[in-house]
C-alpha positions in Angstrom: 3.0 -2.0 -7.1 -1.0 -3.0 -6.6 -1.4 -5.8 -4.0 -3.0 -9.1 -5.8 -6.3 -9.9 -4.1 -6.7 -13.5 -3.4 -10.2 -15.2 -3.6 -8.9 -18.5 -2.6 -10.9 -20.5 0.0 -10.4 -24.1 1.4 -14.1 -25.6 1.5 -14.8 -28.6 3.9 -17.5 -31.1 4.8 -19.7 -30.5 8.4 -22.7 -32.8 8.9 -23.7 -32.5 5.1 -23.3 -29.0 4.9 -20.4 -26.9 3.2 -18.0 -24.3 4.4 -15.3 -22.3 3.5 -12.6 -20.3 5.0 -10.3 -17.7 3.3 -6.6 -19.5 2.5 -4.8 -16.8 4.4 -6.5 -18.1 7.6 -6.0 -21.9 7.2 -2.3 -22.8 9.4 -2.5 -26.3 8.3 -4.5 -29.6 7.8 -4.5 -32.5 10.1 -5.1 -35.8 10.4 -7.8 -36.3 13.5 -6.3 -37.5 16.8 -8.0 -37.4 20.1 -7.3 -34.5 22.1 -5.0 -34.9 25.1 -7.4 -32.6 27.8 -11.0 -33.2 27.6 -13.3 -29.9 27.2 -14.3 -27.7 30.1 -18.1 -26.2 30.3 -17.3 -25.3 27.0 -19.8 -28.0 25.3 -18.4 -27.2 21.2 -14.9 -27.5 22.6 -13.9 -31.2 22.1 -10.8 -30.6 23.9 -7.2 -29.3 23.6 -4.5 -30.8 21.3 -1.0 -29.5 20.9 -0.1 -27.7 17.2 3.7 -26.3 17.3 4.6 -26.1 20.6 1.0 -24.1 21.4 -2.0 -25.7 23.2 -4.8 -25.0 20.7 -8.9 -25.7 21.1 -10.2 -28.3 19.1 -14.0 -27.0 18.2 -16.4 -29.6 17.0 -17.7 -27.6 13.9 -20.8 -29.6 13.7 -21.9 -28.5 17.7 -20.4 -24.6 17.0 -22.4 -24.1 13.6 -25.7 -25.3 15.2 -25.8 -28.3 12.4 -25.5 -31.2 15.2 -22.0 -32.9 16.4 -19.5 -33.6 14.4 -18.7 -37.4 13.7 -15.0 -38.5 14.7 -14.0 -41.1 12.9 -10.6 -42.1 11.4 -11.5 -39.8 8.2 -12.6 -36.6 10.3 -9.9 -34.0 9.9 -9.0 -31.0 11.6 -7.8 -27.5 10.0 -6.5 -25.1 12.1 -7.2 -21.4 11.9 -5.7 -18.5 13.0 -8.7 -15.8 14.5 -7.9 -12.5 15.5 -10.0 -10.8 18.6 -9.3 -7.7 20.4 -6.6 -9.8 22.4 -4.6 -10.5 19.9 -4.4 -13.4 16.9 -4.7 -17.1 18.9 -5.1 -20.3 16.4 -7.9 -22.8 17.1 -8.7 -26.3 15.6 -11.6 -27.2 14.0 -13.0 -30.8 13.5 -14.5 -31.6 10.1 -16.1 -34.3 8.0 -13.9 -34.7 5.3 -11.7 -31.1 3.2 -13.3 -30.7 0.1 -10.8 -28.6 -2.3 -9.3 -24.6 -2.7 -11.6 -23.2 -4.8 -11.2 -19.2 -6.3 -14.6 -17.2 -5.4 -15.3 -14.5 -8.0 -18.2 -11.4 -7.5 -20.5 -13.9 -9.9 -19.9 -17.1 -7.8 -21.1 -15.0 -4.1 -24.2 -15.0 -3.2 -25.5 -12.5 -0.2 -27.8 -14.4 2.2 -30.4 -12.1 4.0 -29.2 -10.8 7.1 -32.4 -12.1 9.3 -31.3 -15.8 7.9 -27.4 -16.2 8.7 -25.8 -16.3 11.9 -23.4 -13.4 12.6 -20.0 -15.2 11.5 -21.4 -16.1 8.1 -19.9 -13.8 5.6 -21.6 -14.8 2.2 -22.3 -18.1 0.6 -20.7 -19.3 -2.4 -21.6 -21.1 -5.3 -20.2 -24.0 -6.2 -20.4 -27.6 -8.0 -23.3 -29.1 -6.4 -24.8 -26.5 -4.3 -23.6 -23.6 -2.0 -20.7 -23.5 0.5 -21.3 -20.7 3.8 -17.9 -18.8 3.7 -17.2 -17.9 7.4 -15.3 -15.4 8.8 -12.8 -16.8 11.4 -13.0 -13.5 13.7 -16.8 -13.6 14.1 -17.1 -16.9 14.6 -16.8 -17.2 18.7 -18.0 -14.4 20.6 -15.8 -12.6 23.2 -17.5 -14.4 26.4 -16.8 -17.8 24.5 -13.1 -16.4 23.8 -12.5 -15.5 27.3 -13.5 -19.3 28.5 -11.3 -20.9 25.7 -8.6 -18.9 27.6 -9.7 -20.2 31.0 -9.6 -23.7 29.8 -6.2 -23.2 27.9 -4.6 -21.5 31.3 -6.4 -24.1 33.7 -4.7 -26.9 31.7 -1.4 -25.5 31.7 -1.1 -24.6 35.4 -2.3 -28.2 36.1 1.3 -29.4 33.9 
């Protein structure tokens, strides 16, 4: 039997722009609550909160996509995704503006951005009512030196419990 290809992709709100990230990725949606360790020398990571039992990263999107930070208010909410590296999936937290809707992205709703003009965790932009939304790709989106100093930060909190 032929595997169905899902094109589904939860889009959210950073700063005024518009994202997207592949369902399969998204672990769940949260309400935004202050993180219980403040962030190292990493300056995108906001701190750490706790999401089943793990110790995840919360990321300020805004700071991490170059777009300015990300305002934390009572309506900012925070999706967790699952990213994949050479060590192994981990899950990390990202603060957004507001979570837009699930949206199905067909071959004549992507649009291919110039390599020269997106950053490297950009897959493709999408369009969709009122404009575009940048589809990232969760595994590109830290690079392997900012991986390892999530992992510091993570350990460092935990041997200080």
């Amino acid at each position: 039997m032929e595997e169905e290809i899902i094109n589904s992709y939860l889009t959210f709100r950073v700063n005024g722009g518009t994202y997207g990230v592949h369902v399969s990725r998204v672990v769940e949606i949260l309400a935004y609550d202050a993180p219980k360790a403040k962030a190292g020398d990493v300056d995108f990571i906001l701190g750490l909160i706790e999401h089943r039992g793990q110790v995840v990263p919360l990321i300020d999107s805004g700071k991490k996509f170059d777009v300015g930070s990300t305002k934390l208010t009572e309506q900012t909410y925070v999706i967790v995704i699952e990213v994949e590296d050479k060590g192994g999936k981990f899950d990390v937290a990202l603060a957004v503006d507001e979570v837009s809707e699930v949206m199905e992205i067909t071959e004549e709703t992507k649009k291919e951005i110039e390599t020269s003009y997106k950053p490297g965790y950009i897959d493709f932009a999408a369009e969709i009512s009122g404009g575009l939304a940048l589809i990232i790709n969760p595994d590109k989106v830290f690079t392997n030196s900012e991986v390892v100093s999530m992992s510091k930060f993570i350990g460092g909190v935990k041997e200080t419990k």
